[in-house]
N, C-alpha and C positions, 0 to 999 in steps of 0.2 A: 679479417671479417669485413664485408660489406657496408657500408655506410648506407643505411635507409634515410629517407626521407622523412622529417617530423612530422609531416601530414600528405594524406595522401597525394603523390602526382597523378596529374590526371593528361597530361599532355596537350595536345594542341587541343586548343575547344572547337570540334569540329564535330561533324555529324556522325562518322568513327568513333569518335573518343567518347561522345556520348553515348551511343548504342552498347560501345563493350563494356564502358564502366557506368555504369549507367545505378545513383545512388539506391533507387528501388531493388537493384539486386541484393544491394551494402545490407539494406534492412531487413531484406529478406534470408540472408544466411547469417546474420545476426540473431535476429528473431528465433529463426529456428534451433540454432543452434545452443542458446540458453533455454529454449524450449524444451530442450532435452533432458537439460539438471532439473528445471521447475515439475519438467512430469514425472521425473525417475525419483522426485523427493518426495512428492505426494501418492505417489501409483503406491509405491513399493506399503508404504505402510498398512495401506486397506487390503492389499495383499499379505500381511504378518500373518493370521490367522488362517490361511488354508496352505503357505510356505508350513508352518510350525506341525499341522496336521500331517502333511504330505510326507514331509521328511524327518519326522519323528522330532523335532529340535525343541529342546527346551525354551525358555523362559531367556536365559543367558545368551541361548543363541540370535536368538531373533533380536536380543540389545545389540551381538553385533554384528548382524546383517545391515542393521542402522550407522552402526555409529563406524565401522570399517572405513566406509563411503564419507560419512560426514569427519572424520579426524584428518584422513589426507587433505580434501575439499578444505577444512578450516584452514589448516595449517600451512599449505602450500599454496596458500590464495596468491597471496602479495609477493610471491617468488617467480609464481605464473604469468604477475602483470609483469613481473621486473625481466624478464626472459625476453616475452613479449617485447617491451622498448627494446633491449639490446640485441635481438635477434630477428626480428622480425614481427610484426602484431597480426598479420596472418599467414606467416609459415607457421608460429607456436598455435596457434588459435586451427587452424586444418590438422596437427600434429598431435593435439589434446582432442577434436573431433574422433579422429580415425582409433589412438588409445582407447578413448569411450567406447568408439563403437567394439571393441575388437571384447574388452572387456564385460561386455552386454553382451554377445556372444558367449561367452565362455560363461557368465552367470545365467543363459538362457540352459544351458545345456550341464550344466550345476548339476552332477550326481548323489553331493550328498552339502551340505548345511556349511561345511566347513570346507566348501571348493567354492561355495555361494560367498563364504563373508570374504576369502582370497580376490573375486572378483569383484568384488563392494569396492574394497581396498582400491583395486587397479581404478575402478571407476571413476573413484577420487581424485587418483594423480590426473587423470585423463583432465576432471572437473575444472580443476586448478589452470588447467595448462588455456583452457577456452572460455571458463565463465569472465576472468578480467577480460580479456580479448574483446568479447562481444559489445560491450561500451566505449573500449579504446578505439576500435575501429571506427563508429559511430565519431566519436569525438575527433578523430585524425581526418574522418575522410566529410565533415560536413563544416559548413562555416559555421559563423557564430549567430548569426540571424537563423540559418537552417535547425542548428543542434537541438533548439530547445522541443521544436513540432519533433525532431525527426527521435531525441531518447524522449517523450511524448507515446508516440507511436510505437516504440519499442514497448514501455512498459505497458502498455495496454494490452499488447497482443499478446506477451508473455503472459502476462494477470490472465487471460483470457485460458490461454496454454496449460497453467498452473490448475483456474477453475478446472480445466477436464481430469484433469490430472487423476485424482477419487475414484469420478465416477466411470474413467476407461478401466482404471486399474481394477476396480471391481468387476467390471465389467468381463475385461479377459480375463481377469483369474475366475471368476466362476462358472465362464461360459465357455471357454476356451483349455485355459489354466497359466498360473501364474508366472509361466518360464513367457509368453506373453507380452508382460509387462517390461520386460528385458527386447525381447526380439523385436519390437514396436522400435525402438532406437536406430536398426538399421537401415530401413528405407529413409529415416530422416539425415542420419550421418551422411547416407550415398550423395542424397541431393545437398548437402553442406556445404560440404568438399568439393563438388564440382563446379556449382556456384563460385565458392569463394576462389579456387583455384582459376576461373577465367574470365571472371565479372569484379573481383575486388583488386583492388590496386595492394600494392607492402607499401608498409610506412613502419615509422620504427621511433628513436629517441638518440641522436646520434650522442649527445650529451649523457645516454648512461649511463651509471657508474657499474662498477664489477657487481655479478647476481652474490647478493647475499644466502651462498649454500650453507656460510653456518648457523645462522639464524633463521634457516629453514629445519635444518636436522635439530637444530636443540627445540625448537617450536614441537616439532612433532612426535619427537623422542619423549620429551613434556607432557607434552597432553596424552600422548600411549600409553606413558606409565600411570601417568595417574587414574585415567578411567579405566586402563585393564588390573588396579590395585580395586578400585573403585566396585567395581562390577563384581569381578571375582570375592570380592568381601563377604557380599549377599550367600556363597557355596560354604566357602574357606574360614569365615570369620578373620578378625583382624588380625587375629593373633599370628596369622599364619606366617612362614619365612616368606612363602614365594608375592603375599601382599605387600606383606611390611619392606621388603626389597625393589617392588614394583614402583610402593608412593613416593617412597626415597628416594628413587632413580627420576619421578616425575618432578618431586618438589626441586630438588638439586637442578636436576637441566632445563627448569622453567626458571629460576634464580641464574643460571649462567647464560640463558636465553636476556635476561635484561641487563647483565651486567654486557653481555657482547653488545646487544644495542648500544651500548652509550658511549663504545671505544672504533665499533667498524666505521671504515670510511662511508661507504654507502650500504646503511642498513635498510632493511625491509620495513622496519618498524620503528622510524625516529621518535625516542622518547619523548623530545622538545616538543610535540605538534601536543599535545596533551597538557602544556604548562595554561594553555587555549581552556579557561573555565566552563563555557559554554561547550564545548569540544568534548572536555572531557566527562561533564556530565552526561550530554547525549550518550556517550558509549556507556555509563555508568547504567544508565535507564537501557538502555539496547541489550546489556547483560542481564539484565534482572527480565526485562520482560521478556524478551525471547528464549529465554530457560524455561519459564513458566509455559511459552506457546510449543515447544518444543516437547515437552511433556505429555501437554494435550492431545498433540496430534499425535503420539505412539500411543496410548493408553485408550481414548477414546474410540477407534475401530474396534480396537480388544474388545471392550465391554460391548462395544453393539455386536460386535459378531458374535461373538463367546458366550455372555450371556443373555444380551435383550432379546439374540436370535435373529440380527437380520442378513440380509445376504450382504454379500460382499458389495455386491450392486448400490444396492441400500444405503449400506454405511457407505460409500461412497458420496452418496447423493444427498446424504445428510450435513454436508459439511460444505456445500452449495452456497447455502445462503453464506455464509464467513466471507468467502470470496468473490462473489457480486455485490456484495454491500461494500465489500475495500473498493471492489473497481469501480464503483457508482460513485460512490461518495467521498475518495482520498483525491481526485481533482480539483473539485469546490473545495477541499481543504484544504489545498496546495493555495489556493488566490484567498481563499479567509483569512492566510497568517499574515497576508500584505495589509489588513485589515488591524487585524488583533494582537500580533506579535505572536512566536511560538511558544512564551512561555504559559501561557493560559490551556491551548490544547494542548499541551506535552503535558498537565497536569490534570486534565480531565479526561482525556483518555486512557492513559493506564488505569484509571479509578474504575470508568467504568468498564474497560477489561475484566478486572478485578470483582467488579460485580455479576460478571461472566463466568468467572472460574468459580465463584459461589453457588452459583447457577445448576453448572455441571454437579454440583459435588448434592444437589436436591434429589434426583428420581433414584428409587430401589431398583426391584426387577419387575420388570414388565411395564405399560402404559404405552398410550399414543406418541408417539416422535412430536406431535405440535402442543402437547402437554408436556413433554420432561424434556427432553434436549433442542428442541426449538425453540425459546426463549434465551437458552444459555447461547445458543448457537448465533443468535440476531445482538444481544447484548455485548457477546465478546467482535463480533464483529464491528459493530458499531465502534468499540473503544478504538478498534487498532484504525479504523478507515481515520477517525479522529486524531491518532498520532501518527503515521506513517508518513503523511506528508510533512508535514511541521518537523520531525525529527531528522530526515534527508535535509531540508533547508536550514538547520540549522549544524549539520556538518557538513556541509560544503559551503557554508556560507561564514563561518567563523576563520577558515584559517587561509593562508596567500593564496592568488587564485591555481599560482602553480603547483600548490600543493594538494587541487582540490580533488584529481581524482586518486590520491593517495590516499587520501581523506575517508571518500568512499569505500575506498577499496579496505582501509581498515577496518571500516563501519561495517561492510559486509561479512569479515573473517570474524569481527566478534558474536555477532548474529550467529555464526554457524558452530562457532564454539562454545557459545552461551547454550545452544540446542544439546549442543555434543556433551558437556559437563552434568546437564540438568537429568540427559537420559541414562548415565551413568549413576548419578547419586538420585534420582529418581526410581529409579531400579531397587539398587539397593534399599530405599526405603519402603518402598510396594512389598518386596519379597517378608521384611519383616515385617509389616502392617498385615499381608495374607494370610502369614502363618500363624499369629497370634490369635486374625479371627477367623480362622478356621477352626483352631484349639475350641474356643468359645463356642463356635456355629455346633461341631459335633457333640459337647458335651451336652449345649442345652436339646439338642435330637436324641439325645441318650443313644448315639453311637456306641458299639460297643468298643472297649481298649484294642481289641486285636486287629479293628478295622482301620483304626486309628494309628496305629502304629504301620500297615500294612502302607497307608498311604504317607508315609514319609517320604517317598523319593519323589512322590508325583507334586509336592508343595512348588519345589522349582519350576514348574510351568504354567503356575498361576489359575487363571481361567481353563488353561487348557489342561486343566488336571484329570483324573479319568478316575472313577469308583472304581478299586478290585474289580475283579468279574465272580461268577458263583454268590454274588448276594442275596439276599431274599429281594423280591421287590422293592418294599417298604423302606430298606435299609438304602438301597443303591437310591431313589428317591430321596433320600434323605441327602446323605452326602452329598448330591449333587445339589440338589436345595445350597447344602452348607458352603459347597465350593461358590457356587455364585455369588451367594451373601459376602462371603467372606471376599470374594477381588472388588464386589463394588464398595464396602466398607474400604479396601485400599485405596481404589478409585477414588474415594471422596477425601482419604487422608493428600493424595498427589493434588486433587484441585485445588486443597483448600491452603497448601504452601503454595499453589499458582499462584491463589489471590491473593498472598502475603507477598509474594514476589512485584506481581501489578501495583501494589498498594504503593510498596518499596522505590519501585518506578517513576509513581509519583510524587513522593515525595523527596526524592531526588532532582525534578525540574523544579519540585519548587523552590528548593534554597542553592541550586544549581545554573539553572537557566536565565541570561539573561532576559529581562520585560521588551526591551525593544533591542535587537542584534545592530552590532556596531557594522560600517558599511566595512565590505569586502577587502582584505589588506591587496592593495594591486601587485603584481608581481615586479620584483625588481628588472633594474635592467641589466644585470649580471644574469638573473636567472637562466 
């Protein structure tokens, strides 16, 4: 194999070398290129509700048209970055582009729900292979005066990427349709790859150690089972063989997942970087809260579309403010921690998170957007613009500097796994929280039994439940009165463990976090 260069070569610095490699392209197929996860993460959700209609797919399916996508992406994050150093950080980074895109293709043209969640899947491995990428290169190819403006600039214009993200996906799925929101990936893939293929320099980590594949497949095999036990529970109940075999196969190969950590020569997931208190807080608060935000964002379009009645567009657009208020105000709070230390906002902003997700759990059906979920929506943003920075600075700033984009990189994969776990056991507890009140909703409408019964199979799809047909008026009005009632009564049981999660959050930096962060351990000189 090739021996890459730890950072990029740029060759004679001449008016050549500048033009071809020239760093504004670096950030420009960077940028775009995460720009792809950040909108395929946010589109797709505001799109669940006219995917679910179109293609008949239950409740179940549409958990995992989600979570398909987000279990590879968790799982094979930190395999992606490790591939990356040993092979190349933009061959694997143009090789995860072109997967994406090929995989967004084939979810564009998605026949049926269960050829959709097969392509989710592929999307993921694609995720994996580019989203470490996108920062490595950044970090390889810029000095250390340049790095800080230039992932600066990165994240800004991804935040920016991410804000459209809602309101395109609403947008093509109601105006267009939702296959759309898939097809949007290929004109940006095209230009990626071709940028990167003759504007970015390779660079790599010639010091790699061997890629940790077993500590990728037990990682993933892990969290497979346990949220395909997880999910399927809500159908199957616990009792069932094909569950009770599922969580077994997850719990056991997430328990061999840490025992291999702590015997491979080069693991993905060095147990040791966690002995780091401040460290392992942060990820401890990054699990709790980002299950609770991960939550929000699936559940929330639901109810707007489903029951408040707004368009896809809409609900898009309602979800606006969250992400101008992080891009505005998680800057000034990045220079506030050099002020205050991070343990102060690492404990006030999940709080008021958490007053966010109370927030949500307040409007019935019906009311203005700037009466019932625009408050929730300013409140929860507020909290996270208040922890987001502070919580990046204090895992990249606790442990050696060599270690620090592993650091992230872990921090990232728990993020997407904390999403991934929350939407699974999330699920499962919406479905029983629905169907208890819907029990409720009908009997006090004095539905009659046979109507009741007749709607048993439709409980599995939540909001998007449907009344028999042949009702009397009066009757079919009812029921669907009751179905509403009954997903936002869910609705408010899921926010209101959000806010127990943000609460959790917080009180985790505070007997966690240290008040003022120890300076930075410098990297050896073996490293």
């Amino acid at each position: 194999m090739a021996a890459f260069p730890a950072s990029c070569s740029w060759g004679p610095v001449d008016g050549r070398a500048v033009r071809l490699y020239s760093k504004n392209w670096i950030l420009l197929a960077t940028i775009l290129g995460s720009s792809m996860a950040f909108i395929d993460g946010t589109a797709v959700n505001v799109a669940l509700p006219i995917m679910q209609r179109e293609l008949g797919a239950t409740f179940t399916q549409l958990q995992w048209v989600v979570v398909a996508y987000a279990l590879f992406l968790g799982s094979l994050l930190l395999v992606g970055g490790s591939l990356g150093d040993r092979f190349g950080r933009r061959r694997v980074f143009v090789v995860g582009i072109v997967v994406f895109a090929v995989a967004s293709v084939w979810a564009g043209f998605s026949p049926d729900v269960g050829q959709l969640i097969a392509a989710r899947a592929l999307q993921g491995i694609g995720g994996a292979l580019f989203v470490p990428g996108s920062l490595a290169l950044i970090g390889a190819c810029f000095t250390d005066a340049e790095r800080g403006k230039a992932i600066g600039t990165w994240s800004g214009a991804s935040g920016l990427m991410a804000a459209a993200g809602p309101l395109l996906g609403g947008f093509l799925a109601e105006e267009l349709s939702w296959r759309w929101v898939f097809f949007i990936n290929i004109p940006i893939a095209v230009i990626v790859v071709v940028v990167a293929l003759t504007r970015v320099p390779e660079s790599g980590n010639p010091a790699a150690g061997r890629v940790d594949w077993l500590g990728g497949l037990l990682a993933t095999v892990g969290l497979g089972g346990l949220v395909y036990g997880l999910i399927e529970s809500g159908n199957r109940g616990f009792s069932d063989p094909v569950v009770v075999a599922s969580l077994v196969v997850g719990v056991v190969a997430l328990a061999a997942f840490v025992f291999a950590e702590s015997r491979v020569h080069s693991p993905m997931m060095p147990l040791g970087i966690f002995r780091q208190r401040s460290f392992a807080g942060a990820n401890v608060l990054t699990l709790f809260l980002y299950a609770g935000l991960g939550g929000a964002l699936f559940f929330l379009p639901l109810n707007l579309v489903l029951v408040q009645g707004y368009s896809a567009t809409a609900a898009g657009a309602a979800l606006l403010p969250l992400i101008i208020i992080i891009g505005v105000l998680s800057r000034y709070m990045g220079g506030l921690v050099v002020r205050t230390g991070a343990k102060l906002p690492l404990v006030i902003g999940p709080a008021v998170a958490g007053v966010g997700f109370l927030l949500f759990a307040v409007p019935g059906v019906g009311g203005s957007y700037w009466t019932t979920y625009f408050p929730a929506v300013v409140a929860f943003g507020l909290g996270m613009s208040i922890t987001v920075a502070p919580l990046v600075t204090v895992v990249m700033s606790t442990v050696d500097q060599n270690l620090s984009g592993l650091a992230s990189g872990i921090n990232n994969a728990i993020s997407r796994v904390a999403s991934l776990l929350a939407l699974a056991v999330f699920g499962m507890i919406a479905l029983a929280l629905f169907s208890g009140a819907l029990d409720d909703r009908l009997a006090d409408a004095g539905v009659p039994q046979a109507v009741v019964e007749q709607l048993e199979d439709e409980r599995v799809n939540l909001a998007g439940a449907q009344a028999p047909a042949g009702l009397a008026p009066d009757v079919t009005a009812a029921v669907e009165d009751a179905i509403d009632w009954a997903f936002v009564d869910a609705f408010r049981g899921i926010m209101l463990i959000g806010a127990l999660l943000a609460f959790a959050s917080s009180l985790t930096a505070l007997v966690s976090i240290e008040r003022r962060l120890a300076p930075r351990p410098q990297p050896s000189e073996t490293a």
